[in-house]
C-alpha positions in Angstrom: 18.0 16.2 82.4 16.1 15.1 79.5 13.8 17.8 78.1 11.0 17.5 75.3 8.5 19.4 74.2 5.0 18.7 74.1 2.5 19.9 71.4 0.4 22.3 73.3 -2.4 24.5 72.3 -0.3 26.3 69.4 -0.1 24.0 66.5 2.7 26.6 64.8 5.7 25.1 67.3 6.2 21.7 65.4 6.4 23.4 62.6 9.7 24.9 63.7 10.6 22.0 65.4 10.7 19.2 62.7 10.7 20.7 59.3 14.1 18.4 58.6 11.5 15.3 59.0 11.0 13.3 55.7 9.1 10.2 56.5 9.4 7.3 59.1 10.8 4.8 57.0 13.8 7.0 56.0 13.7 10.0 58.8 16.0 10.3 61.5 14.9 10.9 64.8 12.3 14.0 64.7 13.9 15.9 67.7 16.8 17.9 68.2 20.0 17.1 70.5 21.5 19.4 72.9 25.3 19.6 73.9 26.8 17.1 76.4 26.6 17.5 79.7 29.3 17.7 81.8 28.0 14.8 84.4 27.6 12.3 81.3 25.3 9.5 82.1 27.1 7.6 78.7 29.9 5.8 80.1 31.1 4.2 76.8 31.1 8.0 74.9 31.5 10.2 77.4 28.1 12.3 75.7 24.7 12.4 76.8 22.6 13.6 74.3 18.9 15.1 75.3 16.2 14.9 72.2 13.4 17.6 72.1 10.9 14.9 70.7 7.5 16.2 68.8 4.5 14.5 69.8 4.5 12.0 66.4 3.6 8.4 65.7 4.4 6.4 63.1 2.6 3.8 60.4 3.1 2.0 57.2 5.7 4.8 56.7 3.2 7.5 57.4 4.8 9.9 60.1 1.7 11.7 61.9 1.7 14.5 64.2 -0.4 15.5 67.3 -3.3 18.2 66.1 -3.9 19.8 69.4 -6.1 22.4 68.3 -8.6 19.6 68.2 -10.6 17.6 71.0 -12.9 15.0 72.3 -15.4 17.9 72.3 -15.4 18.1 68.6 -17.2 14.5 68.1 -14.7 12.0 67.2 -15.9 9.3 69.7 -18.8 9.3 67.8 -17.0 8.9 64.6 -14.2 6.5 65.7 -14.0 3.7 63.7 -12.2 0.4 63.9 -8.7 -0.1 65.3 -5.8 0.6 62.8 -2.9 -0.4 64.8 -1.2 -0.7 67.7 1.8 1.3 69.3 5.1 -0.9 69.4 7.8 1.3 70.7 7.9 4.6 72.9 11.5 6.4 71.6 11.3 9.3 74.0 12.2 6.7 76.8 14.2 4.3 75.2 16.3 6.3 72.3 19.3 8.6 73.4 21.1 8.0 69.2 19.4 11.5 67.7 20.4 9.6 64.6 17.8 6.6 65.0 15.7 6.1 61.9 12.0 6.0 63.2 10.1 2.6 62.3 6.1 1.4 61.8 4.8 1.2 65.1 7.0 4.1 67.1 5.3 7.0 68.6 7.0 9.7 70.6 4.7 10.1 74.0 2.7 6.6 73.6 2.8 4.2 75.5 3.3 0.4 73.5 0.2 -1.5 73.2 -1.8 2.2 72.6 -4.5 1.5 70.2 -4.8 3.6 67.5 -8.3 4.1 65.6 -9.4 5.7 62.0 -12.0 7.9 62.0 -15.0 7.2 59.9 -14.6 10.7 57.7 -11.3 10.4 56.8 -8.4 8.7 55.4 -6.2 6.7 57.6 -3.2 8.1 55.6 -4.4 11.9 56.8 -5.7 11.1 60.6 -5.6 8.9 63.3 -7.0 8.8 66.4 -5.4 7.2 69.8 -7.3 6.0 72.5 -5.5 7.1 76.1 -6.1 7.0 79.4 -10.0 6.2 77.8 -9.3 10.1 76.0 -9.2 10.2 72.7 -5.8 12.2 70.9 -5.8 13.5 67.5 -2.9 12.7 64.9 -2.6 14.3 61.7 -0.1 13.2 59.0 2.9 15.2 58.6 5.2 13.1 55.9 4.4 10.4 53.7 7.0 8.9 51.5 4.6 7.8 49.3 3.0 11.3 48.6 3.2 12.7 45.4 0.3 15.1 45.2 -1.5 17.5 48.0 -4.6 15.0 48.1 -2.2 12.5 49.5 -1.6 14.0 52.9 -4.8 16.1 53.3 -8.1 14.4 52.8 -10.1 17.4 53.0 -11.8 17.8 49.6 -15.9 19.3 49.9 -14.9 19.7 53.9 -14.0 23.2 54.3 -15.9 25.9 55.7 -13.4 28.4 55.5 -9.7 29.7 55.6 -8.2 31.2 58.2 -4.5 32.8 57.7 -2.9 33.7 61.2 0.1 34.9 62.1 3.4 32.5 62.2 4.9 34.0 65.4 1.9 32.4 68.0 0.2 30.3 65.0 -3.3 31.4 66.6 -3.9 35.1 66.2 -6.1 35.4 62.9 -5.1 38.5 60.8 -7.3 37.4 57.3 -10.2 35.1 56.5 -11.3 33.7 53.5 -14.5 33.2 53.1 -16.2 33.2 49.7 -16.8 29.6 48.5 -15.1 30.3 44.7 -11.9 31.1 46.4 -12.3 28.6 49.1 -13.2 25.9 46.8 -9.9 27.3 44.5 -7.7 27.2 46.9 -8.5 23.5 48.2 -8.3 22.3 45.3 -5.0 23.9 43.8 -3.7 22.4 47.4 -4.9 18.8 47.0 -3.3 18.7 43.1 -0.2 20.7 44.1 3.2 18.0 43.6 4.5 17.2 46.9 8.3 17.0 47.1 10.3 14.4 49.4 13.1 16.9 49.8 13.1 18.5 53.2 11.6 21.9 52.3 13.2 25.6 53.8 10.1 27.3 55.3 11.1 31.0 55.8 9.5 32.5 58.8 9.6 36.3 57.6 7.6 35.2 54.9 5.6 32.5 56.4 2.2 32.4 57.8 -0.4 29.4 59.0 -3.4 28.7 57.0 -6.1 27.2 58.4 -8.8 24.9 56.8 -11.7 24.9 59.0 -13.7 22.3 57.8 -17.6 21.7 58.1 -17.5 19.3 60.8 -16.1 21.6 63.9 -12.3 20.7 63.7 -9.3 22.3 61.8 -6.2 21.6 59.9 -3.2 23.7 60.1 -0.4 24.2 57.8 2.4 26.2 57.9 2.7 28.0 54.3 5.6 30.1 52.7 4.0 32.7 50.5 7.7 33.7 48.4 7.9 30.1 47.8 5.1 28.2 47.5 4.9 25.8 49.7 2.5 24.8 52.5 3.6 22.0 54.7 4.5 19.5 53.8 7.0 20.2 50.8 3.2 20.7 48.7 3.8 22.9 45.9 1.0 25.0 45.3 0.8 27.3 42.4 1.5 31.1 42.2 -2.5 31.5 42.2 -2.6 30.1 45.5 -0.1 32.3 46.8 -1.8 35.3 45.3 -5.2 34.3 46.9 -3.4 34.7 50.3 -1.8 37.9 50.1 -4.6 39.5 48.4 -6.4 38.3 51.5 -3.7 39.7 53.8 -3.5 43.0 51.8 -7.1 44.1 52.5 -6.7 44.0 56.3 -3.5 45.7 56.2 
């Protein structure tokens, strides 16, 4: 039986579950295959491969993933603005090959002919916005081929509030905050000029946690971030300062 999981309220689990996802004009399929199955449905190979799919859609090579943590609640029917694009091609019911390269117009969950919005705040290359069901779903971009510096995947500059830092194993439970504007304002900024590499980053989990931008209009951004390397998610580079910031952050709680 085909199994797949669904975003739910903790943001953290695609961050285990696609980290080998590079973009959708290049990317294999962002899911994971199982073994065969004995009672093979795949007459011709004799395998019948299930795909764990993430809740992701896909434009102008922009691969964007479903924030949960964020809702209709948090105002974005009253800034939706005009519509983007339209969904072409549900994979999670019509793509068995875990080796399909995902194209413009693919989306995991979505049905085709799912309108997809911008938002009036924001860049369409950081969020979109579908409209389901007359409920409105929040997508975030996760890999963009084109990226080559922090800004380009996070449009967040003079929008945060705060940083959060919470723990990697539930991606929920806070254990520091960051709250002075200096550092806030630092750390923002060393993210959005931080070099993003197209190589599939290696996020450690022992030395991993999530940092979260809560910004000045009710909703959040989540990203996981290594603090031995360097690198908050996506493959953004930040500098050692950045890292520093964090675990001085961590250290005082401990």
């Amino acid at each position: 039986m085909k199994s797949k999981v669904i975003l739910a309220c903790i943001v953290a689990l695609s961050f285990c579950l696609v980290l080998a996802l590079i973009g959708c004009s290049s990317s294999t399929a962002p899911g994971t295959a199982t073994p065969p199955h004995e009672d093979s449905e795949n007459v011709q190979t004799g395998v019948d491969v299930c795909i764990d799919w993430v809740d992701f859609i896909c434009f102008n090579n922009i691969t964007y993933l479903r924030n949960t943590m964020v809702s209709e609640s948090d105002g974005l029917q009253q800034r939706l603005g005009s519509e983007y694009a339209v969904v072409t091609f549900n994979v999670e019911q019509n793509v068995k090959e875990p080796g399909y390269s995902i194209k413009h117009g693919d989306a995991a969950f979505l049905q085709a002919g799912t309108a997809i919005y911008t938002l009036s705040d924001y860049s369409p290359s950081f969020r979109l916005v579908a409209l389901v069901h007359n409920q409105l779903l929040l997508y975030e971009a996760d890999t963009n081929p084109n990226a080559e510096y922090g800004r380009d995947l996070l449009d967040i500059a003079d929008k945060v509030e705060y940083i959060g830092i919470n723990s990697i194993q539930d991606g929920v439970t806070e254990i520091a905050k960051i709250e002075s504007p200096e550092k806030v304002a630092a750390l923002v900024d060393m993210a959005l000029e931080a070099p993003v590499t197209l190589m599939s980053p290696n996020y450690n989990p022992s030395s991993s946690y999530i940092v979260v931008f809560q910004l000045n209009d009710g909703t959040s951004v989540s990203r996981a971030f290594d603090i031995q390397a360097g690198l908050l998610k996506r493959g953004i580079q930040v500098p050692n300062e950045f890292s520093d910031i964090i675990r001085n952050a961590i250290e005082v709680l401990e």
